[in-house]
Jmol script that loads the backbone (N, CA, C; Angstrom):
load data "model"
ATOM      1  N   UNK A   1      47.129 -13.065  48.736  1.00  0.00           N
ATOM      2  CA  UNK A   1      46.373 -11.886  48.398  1.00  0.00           C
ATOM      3  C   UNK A   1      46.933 -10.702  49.183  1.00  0.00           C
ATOM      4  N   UNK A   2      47.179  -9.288  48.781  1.00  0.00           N
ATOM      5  CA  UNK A   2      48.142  -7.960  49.119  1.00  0.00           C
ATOM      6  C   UNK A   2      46.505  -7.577  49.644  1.00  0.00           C
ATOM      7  N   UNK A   3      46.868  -7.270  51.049  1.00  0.00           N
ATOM      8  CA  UNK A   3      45.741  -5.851  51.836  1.00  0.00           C
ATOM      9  C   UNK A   3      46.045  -4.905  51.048  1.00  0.00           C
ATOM     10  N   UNK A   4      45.341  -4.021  50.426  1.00  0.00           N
ATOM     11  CA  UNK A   4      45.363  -2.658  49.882  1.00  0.00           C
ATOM     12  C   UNK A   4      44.492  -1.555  50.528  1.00  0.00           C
ATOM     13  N   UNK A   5      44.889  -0.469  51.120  1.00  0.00           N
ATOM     14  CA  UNK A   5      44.529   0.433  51.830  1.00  0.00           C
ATOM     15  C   UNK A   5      44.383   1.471  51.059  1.00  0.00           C
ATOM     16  N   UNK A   6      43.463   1.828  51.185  1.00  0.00           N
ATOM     17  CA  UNK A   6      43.239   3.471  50.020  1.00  0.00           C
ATOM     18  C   UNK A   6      42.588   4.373  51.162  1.00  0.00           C
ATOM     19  N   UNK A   7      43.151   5.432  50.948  1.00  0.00           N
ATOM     20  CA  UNK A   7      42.947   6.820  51.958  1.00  0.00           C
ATOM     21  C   UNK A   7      42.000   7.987  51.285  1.00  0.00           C
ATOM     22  N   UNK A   8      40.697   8.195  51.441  1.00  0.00           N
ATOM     23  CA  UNK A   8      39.561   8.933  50.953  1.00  0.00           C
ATOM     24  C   UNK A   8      39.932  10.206  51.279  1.00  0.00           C
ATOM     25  N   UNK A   9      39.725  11.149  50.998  1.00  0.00           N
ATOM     26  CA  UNK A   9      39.514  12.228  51.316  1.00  0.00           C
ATOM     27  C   UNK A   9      38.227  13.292  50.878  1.00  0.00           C
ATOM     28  N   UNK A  10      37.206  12.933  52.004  1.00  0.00           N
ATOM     29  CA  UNK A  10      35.753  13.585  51.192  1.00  0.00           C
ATOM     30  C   UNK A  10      35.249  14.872  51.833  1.00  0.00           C
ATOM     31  N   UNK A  11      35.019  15.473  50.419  1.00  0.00           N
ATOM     32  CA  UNK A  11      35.280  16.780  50.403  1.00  0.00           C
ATOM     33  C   UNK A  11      33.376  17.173  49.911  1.00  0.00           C
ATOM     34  N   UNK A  12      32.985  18.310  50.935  1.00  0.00           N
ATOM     35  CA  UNK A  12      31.754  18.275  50.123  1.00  0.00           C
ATOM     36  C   UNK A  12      31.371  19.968  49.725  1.00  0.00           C
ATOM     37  N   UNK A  13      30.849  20.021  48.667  1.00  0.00           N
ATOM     38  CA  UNK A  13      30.572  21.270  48.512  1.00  0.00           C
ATOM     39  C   UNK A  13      28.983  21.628  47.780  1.00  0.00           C
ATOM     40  N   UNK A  14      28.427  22.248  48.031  1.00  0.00           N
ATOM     41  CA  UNK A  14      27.209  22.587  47.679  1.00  0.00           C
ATOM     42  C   UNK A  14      27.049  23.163  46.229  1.00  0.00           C
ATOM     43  N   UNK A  15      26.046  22.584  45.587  1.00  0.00           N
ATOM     44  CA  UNK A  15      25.779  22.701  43.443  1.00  0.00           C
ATOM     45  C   UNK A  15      26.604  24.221  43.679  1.00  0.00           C
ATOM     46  N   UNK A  16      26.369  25.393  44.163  1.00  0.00           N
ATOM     47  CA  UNK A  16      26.332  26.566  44.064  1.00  0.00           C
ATOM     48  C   UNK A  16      27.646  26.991  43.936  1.00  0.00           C
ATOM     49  N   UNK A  17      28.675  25.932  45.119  1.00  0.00           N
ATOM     50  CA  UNK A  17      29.919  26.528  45.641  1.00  0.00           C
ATOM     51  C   UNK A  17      30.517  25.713  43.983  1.00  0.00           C
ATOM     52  N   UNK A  18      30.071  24.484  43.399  1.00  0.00           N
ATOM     53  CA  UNK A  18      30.752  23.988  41.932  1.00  0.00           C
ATOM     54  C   UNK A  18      31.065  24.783  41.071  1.00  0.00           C
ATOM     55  N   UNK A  19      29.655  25.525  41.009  1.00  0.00           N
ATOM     56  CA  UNK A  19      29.175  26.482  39.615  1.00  0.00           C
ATOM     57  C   UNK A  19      30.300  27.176  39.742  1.00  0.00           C
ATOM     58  N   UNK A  20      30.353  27.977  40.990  1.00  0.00           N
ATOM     59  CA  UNK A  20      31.563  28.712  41.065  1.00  0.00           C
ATOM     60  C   UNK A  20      32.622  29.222  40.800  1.00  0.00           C
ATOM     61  N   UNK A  21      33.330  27.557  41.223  1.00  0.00           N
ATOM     62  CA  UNK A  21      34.366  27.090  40.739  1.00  0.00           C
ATOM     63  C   UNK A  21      34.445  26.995  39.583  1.00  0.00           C
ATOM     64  N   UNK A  22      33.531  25.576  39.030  1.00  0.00           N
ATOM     65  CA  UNK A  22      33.836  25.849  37.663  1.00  0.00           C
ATOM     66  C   UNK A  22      33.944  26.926  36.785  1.00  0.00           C
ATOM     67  N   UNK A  23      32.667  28.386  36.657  1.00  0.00           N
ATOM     68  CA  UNK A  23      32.770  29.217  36.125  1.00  0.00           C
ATOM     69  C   UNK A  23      34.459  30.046  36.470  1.00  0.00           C
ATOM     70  N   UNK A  24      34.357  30.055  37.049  1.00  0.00           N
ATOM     71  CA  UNK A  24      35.925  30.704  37.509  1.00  0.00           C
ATOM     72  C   UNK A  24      37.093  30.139  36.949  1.00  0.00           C
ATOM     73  N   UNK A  25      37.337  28.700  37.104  1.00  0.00           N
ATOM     74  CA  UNK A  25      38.200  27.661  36.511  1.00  0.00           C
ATOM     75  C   UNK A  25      37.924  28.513  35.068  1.00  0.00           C
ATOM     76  N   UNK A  26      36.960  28.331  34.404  1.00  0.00           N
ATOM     77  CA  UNK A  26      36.226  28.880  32.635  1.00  0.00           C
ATOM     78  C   UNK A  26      37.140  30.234  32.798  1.00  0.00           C
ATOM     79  N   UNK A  27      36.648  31.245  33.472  1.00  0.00           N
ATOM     80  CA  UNK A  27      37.447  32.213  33.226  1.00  0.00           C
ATOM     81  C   UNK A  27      39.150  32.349  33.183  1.00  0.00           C
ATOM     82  N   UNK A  28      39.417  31.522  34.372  1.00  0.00           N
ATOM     83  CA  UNK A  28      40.886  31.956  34.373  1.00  0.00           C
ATOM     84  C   UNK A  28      41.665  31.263  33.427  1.00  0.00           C
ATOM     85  N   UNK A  29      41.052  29.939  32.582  1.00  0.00           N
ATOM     86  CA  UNK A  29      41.704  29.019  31.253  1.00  0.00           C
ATOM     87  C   UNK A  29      41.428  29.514  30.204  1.00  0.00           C
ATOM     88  N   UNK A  30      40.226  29.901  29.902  1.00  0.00           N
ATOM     89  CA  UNK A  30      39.395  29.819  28.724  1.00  0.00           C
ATOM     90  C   UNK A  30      39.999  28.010  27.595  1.00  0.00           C
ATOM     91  N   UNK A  31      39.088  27.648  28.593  1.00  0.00           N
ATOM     92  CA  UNK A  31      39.460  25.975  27.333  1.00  0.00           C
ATOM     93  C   UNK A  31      38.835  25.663  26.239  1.00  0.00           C
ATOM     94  N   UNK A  32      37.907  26.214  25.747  1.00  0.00           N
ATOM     95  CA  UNK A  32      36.570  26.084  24.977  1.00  0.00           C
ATOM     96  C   UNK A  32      36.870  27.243  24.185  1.00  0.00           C
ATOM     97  N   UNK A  33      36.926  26.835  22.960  1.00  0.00           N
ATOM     98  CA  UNK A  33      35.966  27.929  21.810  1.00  0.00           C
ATOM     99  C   UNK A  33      34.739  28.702  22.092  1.00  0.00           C
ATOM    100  N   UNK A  34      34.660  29.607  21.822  1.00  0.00           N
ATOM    101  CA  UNK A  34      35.591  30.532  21.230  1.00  0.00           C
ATOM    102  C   UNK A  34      36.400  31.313  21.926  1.00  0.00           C
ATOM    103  N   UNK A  35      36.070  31.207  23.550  1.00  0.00           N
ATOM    104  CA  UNK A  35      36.994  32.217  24.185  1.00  0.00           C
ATOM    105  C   UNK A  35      39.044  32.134  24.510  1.00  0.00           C
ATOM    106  N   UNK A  36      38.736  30.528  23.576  1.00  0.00           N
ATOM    107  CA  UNK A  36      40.854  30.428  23.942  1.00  0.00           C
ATOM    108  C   UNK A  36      40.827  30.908  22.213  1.00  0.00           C
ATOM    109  N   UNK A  37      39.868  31.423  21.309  1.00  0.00           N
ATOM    110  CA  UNK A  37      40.882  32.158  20.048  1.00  0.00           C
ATOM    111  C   UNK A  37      40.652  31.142  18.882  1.00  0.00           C
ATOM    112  N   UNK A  38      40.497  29.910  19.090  1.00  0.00           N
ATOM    113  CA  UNK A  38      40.241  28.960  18.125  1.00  0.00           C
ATOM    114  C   UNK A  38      38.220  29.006  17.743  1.00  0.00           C
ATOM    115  N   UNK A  39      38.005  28.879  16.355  1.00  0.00           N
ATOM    116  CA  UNK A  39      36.663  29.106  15.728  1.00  0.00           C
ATOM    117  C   UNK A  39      35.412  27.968  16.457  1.00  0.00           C
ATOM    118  N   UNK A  40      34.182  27.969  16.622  1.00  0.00           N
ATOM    119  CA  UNK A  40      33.121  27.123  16.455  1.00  0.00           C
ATOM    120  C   UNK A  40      33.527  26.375  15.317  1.00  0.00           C
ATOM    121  N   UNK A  41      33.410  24.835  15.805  1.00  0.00           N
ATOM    122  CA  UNK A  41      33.361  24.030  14.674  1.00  0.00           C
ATOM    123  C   UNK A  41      31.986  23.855  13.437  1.00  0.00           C
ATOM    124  N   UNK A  42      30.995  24.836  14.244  1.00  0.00           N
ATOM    125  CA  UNK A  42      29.490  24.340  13.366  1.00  0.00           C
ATOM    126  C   UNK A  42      29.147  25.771  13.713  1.00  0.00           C
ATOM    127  N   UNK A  43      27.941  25.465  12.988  1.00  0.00           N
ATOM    128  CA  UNK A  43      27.358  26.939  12.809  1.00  0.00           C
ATOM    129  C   UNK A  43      25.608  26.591  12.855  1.00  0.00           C
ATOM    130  N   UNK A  44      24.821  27.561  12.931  1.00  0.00           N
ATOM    131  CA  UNK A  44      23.772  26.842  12.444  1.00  0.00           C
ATOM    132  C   UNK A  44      22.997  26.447  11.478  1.00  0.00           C
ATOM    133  N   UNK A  45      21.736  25.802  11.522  1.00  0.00           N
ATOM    134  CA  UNK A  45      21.577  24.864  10.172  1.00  0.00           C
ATOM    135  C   UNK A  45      22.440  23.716   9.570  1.00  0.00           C
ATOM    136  N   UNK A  46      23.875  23.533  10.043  1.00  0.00           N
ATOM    137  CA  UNK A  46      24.295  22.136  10.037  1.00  0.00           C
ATOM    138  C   UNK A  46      23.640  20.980  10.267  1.00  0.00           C
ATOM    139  N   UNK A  47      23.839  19.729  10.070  1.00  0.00           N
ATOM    140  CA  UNK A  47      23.444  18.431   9.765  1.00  0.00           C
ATOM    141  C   UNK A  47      24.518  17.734  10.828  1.00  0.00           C
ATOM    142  N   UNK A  48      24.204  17.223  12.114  1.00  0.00           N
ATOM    143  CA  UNK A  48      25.025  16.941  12.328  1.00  0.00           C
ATOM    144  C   UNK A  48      24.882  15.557  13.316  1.00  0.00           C
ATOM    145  N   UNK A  49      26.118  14.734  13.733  1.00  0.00           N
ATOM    146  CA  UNK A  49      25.171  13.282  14.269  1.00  0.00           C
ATOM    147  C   UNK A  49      25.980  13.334  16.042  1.00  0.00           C
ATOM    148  N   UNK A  50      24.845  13.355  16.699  1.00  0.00           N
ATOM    149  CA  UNK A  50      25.344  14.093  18.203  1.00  0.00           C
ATOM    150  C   UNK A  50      25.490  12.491  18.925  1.00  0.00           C
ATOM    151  N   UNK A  51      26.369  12.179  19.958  1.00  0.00           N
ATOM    152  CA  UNK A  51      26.597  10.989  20.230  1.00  0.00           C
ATOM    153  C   UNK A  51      26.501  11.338  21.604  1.00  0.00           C
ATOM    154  N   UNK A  52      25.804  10.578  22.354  1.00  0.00           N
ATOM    155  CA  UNK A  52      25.476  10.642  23.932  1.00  0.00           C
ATOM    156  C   UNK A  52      26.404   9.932  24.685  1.00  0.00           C
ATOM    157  N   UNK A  53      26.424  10.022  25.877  1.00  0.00           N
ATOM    158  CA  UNK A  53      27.092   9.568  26.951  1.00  0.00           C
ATOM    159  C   UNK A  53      27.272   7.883  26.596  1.00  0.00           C
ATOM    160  N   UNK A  54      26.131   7.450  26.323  1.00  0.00           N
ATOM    161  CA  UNK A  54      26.079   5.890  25.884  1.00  0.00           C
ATOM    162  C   UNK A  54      26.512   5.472  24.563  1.00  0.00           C
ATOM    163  N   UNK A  55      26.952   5.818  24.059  1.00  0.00           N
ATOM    164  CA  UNK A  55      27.242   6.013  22.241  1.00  0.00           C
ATOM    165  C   UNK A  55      25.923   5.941  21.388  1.00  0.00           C
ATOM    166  N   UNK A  56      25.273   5.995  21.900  1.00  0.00           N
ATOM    167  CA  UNK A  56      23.565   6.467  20.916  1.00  0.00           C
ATOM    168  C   UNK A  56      24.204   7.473  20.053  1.00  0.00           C
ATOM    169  N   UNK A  57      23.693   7.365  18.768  1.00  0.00           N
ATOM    170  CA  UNK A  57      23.956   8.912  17.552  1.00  0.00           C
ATOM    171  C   UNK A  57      22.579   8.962  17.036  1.00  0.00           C
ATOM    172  N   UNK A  58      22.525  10.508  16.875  1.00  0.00           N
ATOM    173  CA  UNK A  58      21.143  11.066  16.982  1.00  0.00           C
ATOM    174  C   UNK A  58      21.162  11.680  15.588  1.00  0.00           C
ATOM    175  N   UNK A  59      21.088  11.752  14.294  1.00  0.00           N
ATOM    176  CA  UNK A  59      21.249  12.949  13.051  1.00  0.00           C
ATOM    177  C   UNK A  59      20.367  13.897  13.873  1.00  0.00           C
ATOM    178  N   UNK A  60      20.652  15.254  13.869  1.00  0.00           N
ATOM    179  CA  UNK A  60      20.277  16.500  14.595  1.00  0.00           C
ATOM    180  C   UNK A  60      20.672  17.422  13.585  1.00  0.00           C
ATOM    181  N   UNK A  61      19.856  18.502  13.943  1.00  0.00           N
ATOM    182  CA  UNK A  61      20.507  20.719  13.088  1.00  0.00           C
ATOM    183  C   UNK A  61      20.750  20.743  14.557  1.00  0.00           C
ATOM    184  N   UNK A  62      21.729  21.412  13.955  1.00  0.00           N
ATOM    185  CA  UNK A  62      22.138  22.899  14.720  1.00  0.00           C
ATOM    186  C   UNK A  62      21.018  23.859  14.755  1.00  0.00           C
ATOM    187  N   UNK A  63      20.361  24.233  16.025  1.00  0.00           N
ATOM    188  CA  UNK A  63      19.620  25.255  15.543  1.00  0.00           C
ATOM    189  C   UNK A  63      19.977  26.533  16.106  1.00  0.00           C
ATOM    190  N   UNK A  64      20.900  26.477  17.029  1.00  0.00           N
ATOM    191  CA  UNK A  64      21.298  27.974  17.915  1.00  0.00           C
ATOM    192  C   UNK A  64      22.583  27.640  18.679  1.00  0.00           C
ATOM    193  N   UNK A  65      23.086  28.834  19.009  1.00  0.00           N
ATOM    194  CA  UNK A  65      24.329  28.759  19.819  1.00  0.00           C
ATOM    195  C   UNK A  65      23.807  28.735  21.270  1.00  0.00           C
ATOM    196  N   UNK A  66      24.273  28.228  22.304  1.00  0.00           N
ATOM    197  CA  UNK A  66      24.344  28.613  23.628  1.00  0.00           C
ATOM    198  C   UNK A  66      24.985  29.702  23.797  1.00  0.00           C
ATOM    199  N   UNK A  67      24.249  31.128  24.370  1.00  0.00           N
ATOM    200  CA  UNK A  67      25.283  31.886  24.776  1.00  0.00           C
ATOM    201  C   UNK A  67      24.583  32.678  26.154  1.00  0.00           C
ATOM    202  N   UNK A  68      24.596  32.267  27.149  1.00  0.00           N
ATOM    203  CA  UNK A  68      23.838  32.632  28.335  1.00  0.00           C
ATOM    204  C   UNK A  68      24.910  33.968  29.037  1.00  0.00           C
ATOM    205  N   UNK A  69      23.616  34.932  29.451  1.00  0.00           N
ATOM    206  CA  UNK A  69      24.373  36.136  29.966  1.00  0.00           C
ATOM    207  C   UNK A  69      23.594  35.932  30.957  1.00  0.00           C
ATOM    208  N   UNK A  70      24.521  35.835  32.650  1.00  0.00           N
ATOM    209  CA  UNK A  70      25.976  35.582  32.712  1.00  0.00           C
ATOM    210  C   UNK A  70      25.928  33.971  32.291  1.00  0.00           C
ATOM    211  N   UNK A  71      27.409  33.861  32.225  1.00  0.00           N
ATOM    212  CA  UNK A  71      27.610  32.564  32.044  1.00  0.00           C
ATOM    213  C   UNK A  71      27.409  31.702  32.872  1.00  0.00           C
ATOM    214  N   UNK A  72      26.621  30.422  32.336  1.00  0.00           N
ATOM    215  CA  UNK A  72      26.742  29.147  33.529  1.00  0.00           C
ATOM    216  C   UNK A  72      27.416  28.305  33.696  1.00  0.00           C
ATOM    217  N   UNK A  73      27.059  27.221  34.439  1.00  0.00           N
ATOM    218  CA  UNK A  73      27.978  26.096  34.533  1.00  0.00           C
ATOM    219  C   UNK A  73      28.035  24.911  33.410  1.00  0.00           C
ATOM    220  N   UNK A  74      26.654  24.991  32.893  1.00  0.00           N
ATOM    221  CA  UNK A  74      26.690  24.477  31.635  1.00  0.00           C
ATOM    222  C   UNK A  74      27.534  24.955  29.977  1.00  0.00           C
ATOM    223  N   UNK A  75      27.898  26.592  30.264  1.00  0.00           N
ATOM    224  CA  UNK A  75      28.236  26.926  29.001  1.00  0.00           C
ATOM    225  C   UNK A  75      29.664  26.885  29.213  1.00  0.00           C
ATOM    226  N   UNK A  76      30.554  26.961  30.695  1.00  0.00           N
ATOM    227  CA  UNK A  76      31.809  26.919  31.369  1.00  0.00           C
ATOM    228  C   UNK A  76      32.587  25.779  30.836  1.00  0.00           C
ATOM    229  N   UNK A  77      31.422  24.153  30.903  1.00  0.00           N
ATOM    230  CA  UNK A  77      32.924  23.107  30.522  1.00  0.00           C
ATOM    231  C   UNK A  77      32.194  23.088  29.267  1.00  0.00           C
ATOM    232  N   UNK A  78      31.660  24.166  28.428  1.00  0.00           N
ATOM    233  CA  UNK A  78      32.291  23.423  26.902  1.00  0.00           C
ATOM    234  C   UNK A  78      30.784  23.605  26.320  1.00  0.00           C
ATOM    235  N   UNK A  79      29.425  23.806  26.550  1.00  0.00           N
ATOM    236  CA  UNK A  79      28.246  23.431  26.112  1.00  0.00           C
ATOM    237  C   UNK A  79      28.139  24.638  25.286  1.00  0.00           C
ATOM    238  N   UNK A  80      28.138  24.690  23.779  1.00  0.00           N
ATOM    239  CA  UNK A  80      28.176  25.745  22.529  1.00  0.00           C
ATOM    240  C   UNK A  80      26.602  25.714  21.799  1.00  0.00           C
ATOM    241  N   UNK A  81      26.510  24.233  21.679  1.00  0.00           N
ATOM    242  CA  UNK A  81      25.186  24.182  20.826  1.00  0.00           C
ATOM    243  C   UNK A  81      23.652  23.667  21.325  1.00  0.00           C
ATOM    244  N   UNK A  82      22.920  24.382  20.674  1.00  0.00           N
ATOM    245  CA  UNK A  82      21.300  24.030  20.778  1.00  0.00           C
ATOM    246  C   UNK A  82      21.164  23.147  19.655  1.00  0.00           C
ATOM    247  N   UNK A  83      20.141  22.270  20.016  1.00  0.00           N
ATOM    248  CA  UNK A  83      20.231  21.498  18.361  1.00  0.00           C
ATOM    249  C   UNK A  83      18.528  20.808  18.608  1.00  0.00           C
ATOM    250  N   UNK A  84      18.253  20.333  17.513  1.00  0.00           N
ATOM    251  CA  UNK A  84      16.935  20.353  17.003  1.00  0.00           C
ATOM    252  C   UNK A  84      16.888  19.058  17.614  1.00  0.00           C
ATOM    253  N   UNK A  85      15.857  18.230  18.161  1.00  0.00           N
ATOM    254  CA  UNK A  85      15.315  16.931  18.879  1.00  0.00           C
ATOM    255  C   UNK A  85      14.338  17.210  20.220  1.00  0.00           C
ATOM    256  N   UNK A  86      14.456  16.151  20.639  1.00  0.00           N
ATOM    257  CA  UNK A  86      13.227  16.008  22.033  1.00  0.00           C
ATOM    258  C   UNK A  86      14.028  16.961  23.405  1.00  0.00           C
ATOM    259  N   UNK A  87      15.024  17.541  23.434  1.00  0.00           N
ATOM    260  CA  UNK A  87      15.515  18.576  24.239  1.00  0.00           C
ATOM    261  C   UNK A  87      16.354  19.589  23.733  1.00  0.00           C
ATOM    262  N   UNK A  88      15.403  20.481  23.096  1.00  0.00           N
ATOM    263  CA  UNK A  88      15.857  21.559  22.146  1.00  0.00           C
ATOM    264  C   UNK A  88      16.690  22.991  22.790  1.00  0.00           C
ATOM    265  N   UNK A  89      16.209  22.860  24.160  1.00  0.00           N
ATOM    266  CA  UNK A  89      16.419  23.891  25.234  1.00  0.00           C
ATOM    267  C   UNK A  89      17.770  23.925  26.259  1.00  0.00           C
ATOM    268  N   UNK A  90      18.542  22.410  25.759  1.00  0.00           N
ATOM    269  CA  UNK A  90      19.408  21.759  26.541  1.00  0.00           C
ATOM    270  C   UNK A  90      21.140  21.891  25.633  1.00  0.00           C
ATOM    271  N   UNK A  91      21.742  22.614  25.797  1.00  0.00           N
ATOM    272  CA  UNK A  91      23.005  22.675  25.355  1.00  0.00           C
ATOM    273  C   UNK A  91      23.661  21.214  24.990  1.00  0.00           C
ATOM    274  N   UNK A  92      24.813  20.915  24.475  1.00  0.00           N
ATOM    275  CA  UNK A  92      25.547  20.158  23.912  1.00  0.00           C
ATOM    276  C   UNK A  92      27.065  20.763  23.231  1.00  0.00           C
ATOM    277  N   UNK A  93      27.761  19.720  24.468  1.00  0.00           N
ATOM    278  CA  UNK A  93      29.391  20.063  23.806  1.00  0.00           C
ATOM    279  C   UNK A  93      29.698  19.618  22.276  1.00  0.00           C
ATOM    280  N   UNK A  94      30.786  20.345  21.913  1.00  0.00           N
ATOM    281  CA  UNK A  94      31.306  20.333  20.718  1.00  0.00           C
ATOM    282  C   UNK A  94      32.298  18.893  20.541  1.00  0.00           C
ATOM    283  N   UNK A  95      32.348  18.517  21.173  1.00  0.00           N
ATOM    284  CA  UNK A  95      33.204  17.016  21.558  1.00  0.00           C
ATOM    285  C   UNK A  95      31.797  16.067  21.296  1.00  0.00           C
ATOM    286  N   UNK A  96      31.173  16.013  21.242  1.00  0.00           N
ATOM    287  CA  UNK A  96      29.982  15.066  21.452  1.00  0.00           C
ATOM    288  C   UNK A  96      29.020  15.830  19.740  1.00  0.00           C
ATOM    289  N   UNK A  97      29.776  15.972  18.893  1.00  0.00           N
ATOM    290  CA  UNK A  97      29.187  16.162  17.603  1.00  0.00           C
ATOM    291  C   UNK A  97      30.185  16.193  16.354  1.00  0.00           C
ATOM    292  N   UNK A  98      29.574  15.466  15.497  1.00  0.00           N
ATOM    293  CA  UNK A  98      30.732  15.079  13.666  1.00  0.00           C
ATOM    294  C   UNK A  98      29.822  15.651  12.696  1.00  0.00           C
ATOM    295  N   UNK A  99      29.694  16.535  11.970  1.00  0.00           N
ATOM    296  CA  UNK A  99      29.198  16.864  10.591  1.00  0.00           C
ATOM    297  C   UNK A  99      28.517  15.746  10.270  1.00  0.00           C
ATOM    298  N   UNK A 100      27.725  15.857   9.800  1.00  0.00           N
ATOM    299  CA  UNK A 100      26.725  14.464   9.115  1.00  0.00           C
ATOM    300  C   UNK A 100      27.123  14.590   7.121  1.00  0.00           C
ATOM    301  N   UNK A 101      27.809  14.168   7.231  1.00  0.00           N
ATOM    302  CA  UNK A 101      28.059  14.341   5.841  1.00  0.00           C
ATOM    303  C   UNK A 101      27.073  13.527   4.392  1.00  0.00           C
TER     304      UNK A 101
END
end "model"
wireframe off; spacefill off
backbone 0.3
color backbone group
């Protein structure tokens, strides 16, 4: 059996100092629609089937865009849509939704 040694390096930073970052990271890439130039894939009133962290699929509407002034850390990596279910108030990336055809 090989000893394997792994070298940590822990780094800590406070929710506030993330947001930060991340928002900043958001600005200086723009990785997300619409701000790198490429369209929203949905719009609202779509039909669409939202898939969770666990692969649960939910049929959901679209009912609104996320668009928070200023921007947060939620709308930074990617969170575009509001959508109709038991957390209507809670954004959702565009990676984590297919047209319900």
């Amino acid at each position: 059996m090989q000893n394997i040694q792994y070298e940590y390096k822990l780094i800590s930073h406070s929710h506030d100092d993330w947001q930060a970052m991340v928002i900043a990271q958001h600005e200086n890439e723009k990785p997300h629609a619409p701000e790198n130039g490429s369209p929203l894939k949905f719009k609202v009133g779509d039909s669409v089937i939202f898939t969770n962290d666990y692969g649960v699929t939910f049929k959901l509407k679209i009912t609104g865009l996320y668009q928070p002034e200023p921007i947060n850390s939620l709308y930074a990596t990617g969170s575009r849509y509001l959508l109709s279910g038991s957390s209507p108030w809670f954004p959702c990336k565009e990676s984590s939704l297919q047209l319900d055809s």
